[in-house]
N, C-alpha and C positions, 0 to 999 in steps of 0.2 A: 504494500500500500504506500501512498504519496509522502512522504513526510513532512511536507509544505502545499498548502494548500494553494490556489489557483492564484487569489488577490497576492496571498506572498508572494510568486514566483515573480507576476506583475512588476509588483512595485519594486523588486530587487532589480526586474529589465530596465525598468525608469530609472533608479538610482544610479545602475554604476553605468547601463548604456552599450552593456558590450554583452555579446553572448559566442565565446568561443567554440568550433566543432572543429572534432576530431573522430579520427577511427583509428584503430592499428589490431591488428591479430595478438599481438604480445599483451599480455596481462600485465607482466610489472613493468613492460615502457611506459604503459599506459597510466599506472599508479604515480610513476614519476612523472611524465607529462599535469596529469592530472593537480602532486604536487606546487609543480612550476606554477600552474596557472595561479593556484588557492595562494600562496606563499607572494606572487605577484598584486593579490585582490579581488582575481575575480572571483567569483562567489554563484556562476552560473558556466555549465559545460554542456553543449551539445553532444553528444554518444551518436554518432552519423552511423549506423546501422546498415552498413555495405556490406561486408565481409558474412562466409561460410563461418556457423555459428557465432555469429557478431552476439547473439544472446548470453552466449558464456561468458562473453570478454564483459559485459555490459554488468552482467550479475556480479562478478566480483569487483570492479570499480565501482558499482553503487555500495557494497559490503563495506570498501574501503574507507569510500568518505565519509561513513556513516558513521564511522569507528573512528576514523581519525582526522577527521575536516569539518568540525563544528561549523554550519552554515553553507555547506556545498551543498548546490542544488544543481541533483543529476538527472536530466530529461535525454532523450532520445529523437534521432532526426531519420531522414529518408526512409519515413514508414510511408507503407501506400496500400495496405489497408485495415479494416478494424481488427482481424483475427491478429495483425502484427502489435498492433498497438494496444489489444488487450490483453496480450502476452507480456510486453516491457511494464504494463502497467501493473502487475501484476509481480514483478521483479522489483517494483518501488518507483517508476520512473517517474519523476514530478512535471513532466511537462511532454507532450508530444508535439512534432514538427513533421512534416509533410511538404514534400514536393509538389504538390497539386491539392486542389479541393473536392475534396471527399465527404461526401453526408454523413456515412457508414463512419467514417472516421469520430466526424465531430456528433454524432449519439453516445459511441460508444466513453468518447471522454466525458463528453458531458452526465454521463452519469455516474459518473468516478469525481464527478468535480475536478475532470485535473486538465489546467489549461492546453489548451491545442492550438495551433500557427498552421495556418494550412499554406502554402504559395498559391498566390493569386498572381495575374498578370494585365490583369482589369477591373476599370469600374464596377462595374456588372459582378464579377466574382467578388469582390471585396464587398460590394454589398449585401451578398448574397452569403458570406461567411459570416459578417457583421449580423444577419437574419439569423443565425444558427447559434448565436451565442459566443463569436471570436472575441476576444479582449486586443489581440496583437496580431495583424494580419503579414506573414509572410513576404516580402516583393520579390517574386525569383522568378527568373534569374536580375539581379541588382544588376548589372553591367547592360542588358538589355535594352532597361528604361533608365538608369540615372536619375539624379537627384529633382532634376527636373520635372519628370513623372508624379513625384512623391509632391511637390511643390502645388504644382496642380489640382491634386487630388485633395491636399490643403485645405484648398479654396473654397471652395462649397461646405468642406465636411471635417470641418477642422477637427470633432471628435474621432476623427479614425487612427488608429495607432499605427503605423508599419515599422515592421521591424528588416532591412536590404540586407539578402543573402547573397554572397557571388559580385564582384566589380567592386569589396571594401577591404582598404587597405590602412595599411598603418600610417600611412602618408599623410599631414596636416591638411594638407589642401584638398584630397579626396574626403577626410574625414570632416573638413567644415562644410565642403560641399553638402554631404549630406545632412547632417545637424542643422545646415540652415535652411536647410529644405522642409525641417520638422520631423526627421522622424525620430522614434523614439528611443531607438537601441540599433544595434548593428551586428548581423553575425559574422563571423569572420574567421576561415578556417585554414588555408594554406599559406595566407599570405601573414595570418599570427606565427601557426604552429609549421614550420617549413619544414620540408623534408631532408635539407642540412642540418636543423637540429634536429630530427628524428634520427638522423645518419651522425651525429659525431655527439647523439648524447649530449647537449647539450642545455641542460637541463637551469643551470643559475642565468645563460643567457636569454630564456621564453621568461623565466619570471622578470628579469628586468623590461624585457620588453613587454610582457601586459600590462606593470607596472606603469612604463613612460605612456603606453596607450590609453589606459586607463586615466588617466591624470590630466594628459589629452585632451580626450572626451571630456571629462570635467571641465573645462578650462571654456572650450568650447561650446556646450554645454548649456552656460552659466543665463 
């Protein structure tokens, strides 16, 4: 079951503004990765649910933080459909993420209470997840539509939250781009978690770097 409930996940995405994803097969890289981030600040990890029993991997880093990362909040990403997402949920995952928008999906959280981000790529779908009980609407792919998109969709509807998956980087000027667009948070996974430091272990340099990003966003943010 979730160990934070849906408002909390929320307001930890509005607070720090950053929601880091990652995958890897290895269990204790993952623990260390995991580390880096929490020891950096972040306090929310995407689990991108790619891989041949990615559920194994996913169960014991939820184990882990749980035990050793007062305030990590471990959801899961690239589910695509509800038998997947009531499976992690079911492992404790506190938040589900989705590549596309799914009904099936967003019942089956919604009856778990536990928040879900579906990717949307339109008006129409984003209101149409907003219908279903969304808090934080997906933009995927972010590179797609840019900050501009989000800026737009502002306008009229300035209650909508999005959260640009895909085109966010650690780069100030990428990152005020979107912030000034309004959105709420930003997920960001290869271009945090690179596969240099997945390749030379390099575990104290992701925590300074969530860190600086982290702080970042604050900054900008404000």
């Amino acid at each position: 079951m979730a160990q934070f409930s849906r408002i909390e996940v929320v307001t930890v995405m509005k607070e720090t503004g950053m929601v880091p994803l990652f995958y890897h097969p290895d269990i204790e890289l993952g623990k260390n990765v995991l580390k880096a981030c929490y020891d950096g600040g972040a306090r929310l990890l995407e689990f991108t649910a790619r891989g041949d029993f990615a559920f194994e991997v996913f169960l014991e880093l939820n184990k882990f933080a749980i035990k050793e990362l007062p305030g990590m909040i471990m959801g899961v990403g690239s589910i695509t459909d509800a038998g997947a997402a009531s499976m992690f949920m079911q492992m404790g995952a506190n938040f589900i993420v989705t590549p596309s928008l799914r009904e099936d999906i967003a019942i089956a959280c919604n009856r778990r209470k536990v928040l879900w981000s579906p990717g949307c790529g339109s008006l129409t779908e984003i209101n149409k997840a907003e219908e279903m009980g969304c808090e934080i609407v997906k933009l995927f792919p972010g590179s797609t539509y840019g900050p501009g998109f989000v800026k737009a969709i502002k306008g009229p509807q300035p209650w909508t939250s999005v959260m640009p998956t895909g085109g966010v980087t650690t780069e100030e000027s990428n990152l005020k781009g979107w912030f000034d667009a309004g959105v709420t948070c930003v997920g960001m996974g290869s271009r945090l978690i690179s596969k240099e430091v997945l390749a030379n272990k390099d575990y104290s340099g992701l925590t300074n770097t969530v860190r600086d990003t982290l702080a970042m966003i604050q900054r900008l943010n404000k």
